[in-house]
C-alpha positions in Angstrom: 0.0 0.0 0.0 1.1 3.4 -0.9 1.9 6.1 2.3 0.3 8.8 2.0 1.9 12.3 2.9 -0.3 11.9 6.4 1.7 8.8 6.8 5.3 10.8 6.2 3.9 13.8 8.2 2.9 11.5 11.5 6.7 10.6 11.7 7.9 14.0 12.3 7.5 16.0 15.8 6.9 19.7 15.3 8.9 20.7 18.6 12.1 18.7 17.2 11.6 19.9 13.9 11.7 23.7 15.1 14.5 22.9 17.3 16.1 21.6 13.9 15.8 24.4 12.6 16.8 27.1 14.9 19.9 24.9 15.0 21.5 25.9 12.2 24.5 27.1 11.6 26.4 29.4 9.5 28.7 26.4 7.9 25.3 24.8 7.2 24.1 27.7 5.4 27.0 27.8 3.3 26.6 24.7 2.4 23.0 24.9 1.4 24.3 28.0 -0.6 27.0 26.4 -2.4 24.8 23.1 -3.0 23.6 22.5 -6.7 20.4 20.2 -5.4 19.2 21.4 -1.9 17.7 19.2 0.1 15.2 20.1 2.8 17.8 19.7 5.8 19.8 22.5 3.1 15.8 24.3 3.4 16.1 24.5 7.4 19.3 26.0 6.9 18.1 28.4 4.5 14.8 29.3 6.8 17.1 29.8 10.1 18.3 32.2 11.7 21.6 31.4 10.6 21.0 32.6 7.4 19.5 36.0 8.0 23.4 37.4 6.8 23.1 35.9 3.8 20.1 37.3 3.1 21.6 39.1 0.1 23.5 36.3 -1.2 19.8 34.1 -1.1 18.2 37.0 -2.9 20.5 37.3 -5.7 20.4 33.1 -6.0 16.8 33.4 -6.1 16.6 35.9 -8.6 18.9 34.2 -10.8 17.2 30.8 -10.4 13.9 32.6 -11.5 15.0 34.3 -14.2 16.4 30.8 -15.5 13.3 28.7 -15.5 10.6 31.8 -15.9 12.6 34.7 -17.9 11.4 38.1 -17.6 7.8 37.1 -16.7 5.1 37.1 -14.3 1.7 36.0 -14.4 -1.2 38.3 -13.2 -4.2 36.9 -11.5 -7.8 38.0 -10.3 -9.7 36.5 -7.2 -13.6 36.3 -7.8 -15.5 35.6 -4.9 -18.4 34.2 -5.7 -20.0 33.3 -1.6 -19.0 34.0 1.5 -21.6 31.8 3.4 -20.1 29.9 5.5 -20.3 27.1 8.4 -17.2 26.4 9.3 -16.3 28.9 12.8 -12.1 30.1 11.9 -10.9 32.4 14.8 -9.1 34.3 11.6 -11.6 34.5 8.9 -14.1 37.2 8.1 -16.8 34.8 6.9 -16.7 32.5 10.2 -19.8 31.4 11.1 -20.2 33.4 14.3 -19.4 36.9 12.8 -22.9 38.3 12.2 -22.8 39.5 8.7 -24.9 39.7 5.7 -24.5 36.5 3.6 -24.4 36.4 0.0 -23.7 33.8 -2.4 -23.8 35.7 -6.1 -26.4 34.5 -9.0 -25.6 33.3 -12.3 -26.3 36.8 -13.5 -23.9 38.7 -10.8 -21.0 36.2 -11.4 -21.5 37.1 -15.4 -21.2 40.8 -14.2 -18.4 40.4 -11.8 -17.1 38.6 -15.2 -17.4 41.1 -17.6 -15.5 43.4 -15.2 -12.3 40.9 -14.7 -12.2 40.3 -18.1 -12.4 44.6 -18.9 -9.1 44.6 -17.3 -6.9 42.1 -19.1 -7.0 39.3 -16.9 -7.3 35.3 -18.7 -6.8 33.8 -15.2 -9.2 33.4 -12.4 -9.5 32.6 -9.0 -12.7 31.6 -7.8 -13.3 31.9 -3.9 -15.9 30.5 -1.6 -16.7 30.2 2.2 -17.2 26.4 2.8 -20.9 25.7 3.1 -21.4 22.1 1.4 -25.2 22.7 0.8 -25.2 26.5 -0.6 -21.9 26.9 -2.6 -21.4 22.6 -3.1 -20.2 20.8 -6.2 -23.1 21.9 -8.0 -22.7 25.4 -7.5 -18.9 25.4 -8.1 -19.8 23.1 -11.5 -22.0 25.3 -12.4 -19.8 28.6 -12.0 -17.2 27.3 -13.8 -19.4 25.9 -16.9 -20.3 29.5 -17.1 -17.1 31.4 -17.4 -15.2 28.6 -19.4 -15.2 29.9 -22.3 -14.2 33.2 -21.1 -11.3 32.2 -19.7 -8.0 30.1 -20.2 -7.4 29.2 -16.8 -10.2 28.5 -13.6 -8.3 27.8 -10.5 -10.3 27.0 -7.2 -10.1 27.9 -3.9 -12.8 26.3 -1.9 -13.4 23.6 0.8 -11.7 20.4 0.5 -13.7 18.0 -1.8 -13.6 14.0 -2.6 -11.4 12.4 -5.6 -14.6 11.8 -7.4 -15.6 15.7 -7.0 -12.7 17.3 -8.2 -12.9 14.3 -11.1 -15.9 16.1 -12.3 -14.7 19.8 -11.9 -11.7 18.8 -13.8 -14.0 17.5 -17.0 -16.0 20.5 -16.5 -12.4 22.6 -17.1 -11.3 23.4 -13.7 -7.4 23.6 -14.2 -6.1 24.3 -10.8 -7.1 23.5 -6.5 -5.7 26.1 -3.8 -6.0 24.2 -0.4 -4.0 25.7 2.3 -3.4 23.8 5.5 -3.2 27.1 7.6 -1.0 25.5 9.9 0.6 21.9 10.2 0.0 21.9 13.5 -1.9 19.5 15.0 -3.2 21.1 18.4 -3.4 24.9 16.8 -5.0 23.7 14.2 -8.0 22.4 16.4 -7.6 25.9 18.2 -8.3 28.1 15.6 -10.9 25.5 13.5 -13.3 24.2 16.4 -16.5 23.7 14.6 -17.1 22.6 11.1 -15.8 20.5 8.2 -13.1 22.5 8.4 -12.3 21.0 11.5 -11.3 17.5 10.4 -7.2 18.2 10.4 -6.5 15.1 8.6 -9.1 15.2 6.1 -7.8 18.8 5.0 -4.5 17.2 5.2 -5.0 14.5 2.3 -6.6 16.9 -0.3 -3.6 17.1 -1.9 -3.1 13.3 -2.5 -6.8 13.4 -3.4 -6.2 16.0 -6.1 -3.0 14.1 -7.4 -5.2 10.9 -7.8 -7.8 13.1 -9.4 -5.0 14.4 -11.9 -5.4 18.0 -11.4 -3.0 20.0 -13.5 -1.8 22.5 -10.5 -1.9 22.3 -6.9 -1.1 25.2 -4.8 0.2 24.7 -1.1 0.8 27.0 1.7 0.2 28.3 5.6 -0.8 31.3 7.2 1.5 32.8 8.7 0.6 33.9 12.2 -0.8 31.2 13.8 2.1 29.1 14.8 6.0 29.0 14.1 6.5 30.4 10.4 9.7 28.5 10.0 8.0 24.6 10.9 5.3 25.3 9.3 7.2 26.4 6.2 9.5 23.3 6.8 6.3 21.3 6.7 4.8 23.1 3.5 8.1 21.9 1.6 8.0 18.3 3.0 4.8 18.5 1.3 5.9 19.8 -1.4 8.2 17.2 -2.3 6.4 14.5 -1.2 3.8 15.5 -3.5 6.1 16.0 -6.6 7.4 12.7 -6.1 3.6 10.9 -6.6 2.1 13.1 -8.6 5.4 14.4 -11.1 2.7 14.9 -14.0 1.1 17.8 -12.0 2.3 21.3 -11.5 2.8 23.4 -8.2 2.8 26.9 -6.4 3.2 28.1 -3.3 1.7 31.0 -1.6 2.5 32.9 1.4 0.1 34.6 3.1 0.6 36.3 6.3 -2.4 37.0 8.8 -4.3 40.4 8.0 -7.1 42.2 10.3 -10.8 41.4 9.7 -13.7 41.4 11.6 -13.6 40.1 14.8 -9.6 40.5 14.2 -6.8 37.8 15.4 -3.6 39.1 16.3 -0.6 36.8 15.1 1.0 34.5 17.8 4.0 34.6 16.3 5.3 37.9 13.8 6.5 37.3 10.6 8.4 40.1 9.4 9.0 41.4 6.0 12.9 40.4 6.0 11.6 36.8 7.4 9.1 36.5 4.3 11.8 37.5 1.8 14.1 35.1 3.4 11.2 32.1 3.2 10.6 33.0 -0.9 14.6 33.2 -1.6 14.7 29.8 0.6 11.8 27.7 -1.5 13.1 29.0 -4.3 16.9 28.0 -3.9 14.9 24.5 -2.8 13.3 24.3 -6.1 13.9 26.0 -9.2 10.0 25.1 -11.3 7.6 25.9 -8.3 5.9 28.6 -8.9 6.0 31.2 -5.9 2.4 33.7 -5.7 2.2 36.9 -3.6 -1.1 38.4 -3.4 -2.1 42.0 -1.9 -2.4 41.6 1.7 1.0 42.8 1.3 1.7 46.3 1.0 2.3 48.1 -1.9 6.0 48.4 -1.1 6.8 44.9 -0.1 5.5 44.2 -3.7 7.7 46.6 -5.5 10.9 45.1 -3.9 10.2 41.0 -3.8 8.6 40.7 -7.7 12.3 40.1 -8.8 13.2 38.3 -6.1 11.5 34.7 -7.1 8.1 35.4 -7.2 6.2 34.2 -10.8 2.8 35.6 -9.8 0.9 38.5 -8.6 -2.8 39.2 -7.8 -4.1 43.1 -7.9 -7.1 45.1 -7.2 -8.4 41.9 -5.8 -11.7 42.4 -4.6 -12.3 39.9 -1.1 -16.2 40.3 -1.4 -19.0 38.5 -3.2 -19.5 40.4 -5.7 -17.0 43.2 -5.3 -15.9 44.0 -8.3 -19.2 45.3 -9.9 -22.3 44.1 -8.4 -21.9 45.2 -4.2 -18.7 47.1 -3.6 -19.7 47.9 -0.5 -20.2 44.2 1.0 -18.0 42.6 3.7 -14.2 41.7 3.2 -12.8 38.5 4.1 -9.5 40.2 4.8 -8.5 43.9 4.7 -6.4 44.0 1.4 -2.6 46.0 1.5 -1.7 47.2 -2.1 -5.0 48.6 -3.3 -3.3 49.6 -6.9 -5.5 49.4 -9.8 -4.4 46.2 -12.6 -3.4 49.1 -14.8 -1.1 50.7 -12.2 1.0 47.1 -11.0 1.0 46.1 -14.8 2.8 49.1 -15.3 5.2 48.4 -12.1 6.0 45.6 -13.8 6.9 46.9 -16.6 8.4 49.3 -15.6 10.9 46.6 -13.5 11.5 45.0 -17.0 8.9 42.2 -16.4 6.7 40.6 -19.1 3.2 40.7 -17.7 1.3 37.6 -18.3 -2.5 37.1 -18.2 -3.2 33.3 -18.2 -1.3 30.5 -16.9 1.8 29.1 -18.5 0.2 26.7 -20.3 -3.3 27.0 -22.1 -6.0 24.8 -21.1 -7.5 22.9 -24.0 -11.3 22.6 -23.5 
C-alpha cells in the first residue's frame, strides 16, 4: 500500500523539527548556498536564523534561479468571490460562522457581471473563492460557476473547501485547471484551536486533499500556511515536505506556493508569532533556492511596497485590485471583506510596475487549457 503524505507527516514532531531548525549554523548555510540540489535539511538551513546574513547572497540566487526557469515574466491573476456563506467557525476569517454578517452567495447573472468586469481589465486567469458551506456553494454550485465562465477564460483555478477524488474528477472534466487548499498551519493542536467547529475541522481530512487532487490528476496544486498562527519557520518546513512528497507521486502535475501572512478582519486575530517582511523575503529566496520550477504567488495583503521590492526576487505571480467580497468588483462594492487587502493599486497601475521593473506581464497561466 502506498503512504500517503499523512503517513510521512505523523513521523515527524513539530517541537524537534523547530528545534532543527533554529539549530543551524552558518557552515550549514553555506553549504546549502554552495549546494547545486538542496535538500530540505539545506531548506532549514536556509529558513534559520543562521541565514539572515546571507540574506543578500539568497536573494541574488533566487533571482537568478527565476530568471532561469521563468525569464522576464510574471503572471497576473484575479480573485472572484463568488460566496462567503459559511459554516465552518475560523478564529481568523471574516466569513466564520459566528461573525454576524450579511450573507451572499452571487447569482448566475452577478458572477456574469463580476465577469465582464475581470475580463475589462486584461486578466485570462481566475480565482474563484468561496466560504465552505457544502449545501449552498457545493459541487453543483462550483460546477455550475465554472461551466459558465469557461469559455471566457483560459485558466479557472479553485479555492474552496476540500472536496472528494470523485468531485474534483468532475470539476476537472467540467475545465477546472487548478485547486488552492492551504493547511493554515501543520500543527496539530493549533490547528484544532483556531478550527473548532465545522468541516473544516477535520485536520486530517484537509490534510490529504492534496493526495486526493494528485489521484484526481489535477494540472496545478497550490500549497501553503498562514502565517501567524504558529511557528512560520516549521510550518514552512512542513509546507516543503509537502511539497516534495507531493512531486514525487504526482510528477505529471504542476505546483505553487503561496504565502500569506495574517491580516485584520472582523472580529480581528492578532498573530501569535510575527513574521516580518525580511523573514518573508528570506522564506521566498529559501523555497526557491529548494526548487527551481515551483511557482512562488504573492497576493495583496501585502503592502504596496513589499511588492515593488520582492517581484524580482523569485516570485512568478501577482494578484491586484483583488476584490475579497462577493461580488466586489461590480455588483456590491460595498459588501463585507474576508480580509482587509494592502496594495489597493488598480491592474493598470501594478502592470505598469512591472513593466516598468522590466517584467513581461502575463494574463493566463503558463500553459493553455484545451477545453
Amino acid at each position: 500500500m502506498n503512504k500517503t503524505f499523512q503517513d510521512i507527516f505523523d513521523t515527524y514532531n513539530w517541537d524537534d523539527t523547530l528545534v532543527s531548525i533554529l539549530s543551524k549554523t552558518e557552515n550549514d548555510v553555506l553549504n546549502a548556498l554552495r549546494s547545486n540540489k538542496r535538500t530540505l535539511e539545506d531548506f532549514k538551513a536556509l529558513i534559520s536564523p543562521a541565514a539572515r546574513p546571507y540574506l543578500e547572497d539568497m536573494a541574488q540566487l533566487s533571482r537568478q534561479l527565476t530568471k532561469k526557469r521563468f525569464g522576464n515574466t510574471i503572471q497576473m491573476y484575479s480573485p472572484m468571490y463568488l460566496s462567503n456563506e459559511c459554516l465552518n467557525i475560523c478564529t481568523y476569517c471574516g466569513f466564520s460562522l459566528t461573525n454576524k454578517i450579511p450573507r451572499r452567495t452571487l447569482t448566475d447573472a452577478e458572477i456574469l457581471k463580476e465577469v465582464e468586469y475581470i475580463k475589462s481589465k486584461g486578466y485570462d486567469h481566475i480565482l474563484l473563492v468561496t466560504g465552505e458551506a457544502n449545501r449552498t456553494v457545493g459541487v453543483d454550485y462550483i460546477s455550475n460557476a465554472i461551466n459558465l465562465i469557461r469559455k471566457h477564460f483560459s485558466n479557472i483555478t479553485i479555492e474552496v473547501q476540500p472536496l472528494d477524488q470523485e468531485e474534483y474528477e468532475l470539476l476537472i472534466d467540467n475545465g477546472l485547471y487548478a485547486v488552492l487548499v492551504y493547511q493554515e498551519t501543520y500543527h496539530r493542536d493549533e490547528y484544532k484551536k483556531h478550527h473548532p467547529k465545522g468541516r473544516k475541522s477535520n485536520f486530517d481530512y484537509r490534510l490529504d486533499t492534496p493526495d486526493r487532487l494528485g489521484k484526481a490528476g489535477i494540472h496545478k496544486i497550490g500549497l501553503g500556511a498562514l502565517f501567524g498562527l504558529e511557528d512560520w519557520r516549521a510550518d514552512s518546513f512542513f509546507t516543503a515536505l509537502h511539497l516534495k512528497y507531493l512531486q514525487k507521486n504526482y510528477w505529471k502535475t504542476k505546483y505553487s506556493i503561496s504565502f500569506p501572512r495574517l491580516r485584520p478582519h472582523s472580529g480581528g486575530l492578532e498573530p501569535k508569532v510575527e513574521m516580518t517582511d525580511p523573514d518573508l523575503v528570506q522564506l521566498i529566496c529559501a523555497f526557491r533556492l529548494l526548487d527551481e520550477d515551483v511557482e512562488l504567488s504573492i497576493s495583496t495583503r501585502e503592502s504596496e511596497i513589499f511588492r515593488n521590492n520582492i517581484v524580482n526576487l523569485g516570485i512568478t505571480s501577482i494578484s491586484a485590485e483583488s476584490k475579497t467580497n462577493p461580488g466586489g468588483y461590480a455588483v456590491e462594492p460595498q459588501s463585507l471583506e474576508q480580509f482587509e487587502i494592502s496594495d489597493e493599486r488598480s491592474t493598470e497601475e501594478v502592470a505598469e510596475m512591472l513593466k516598468g521593473q522590466g517584467l513581461e506581464v502575463v494574463w493566463k497561466d503558463w500553459e493553455h487549457f484545451q477545453q
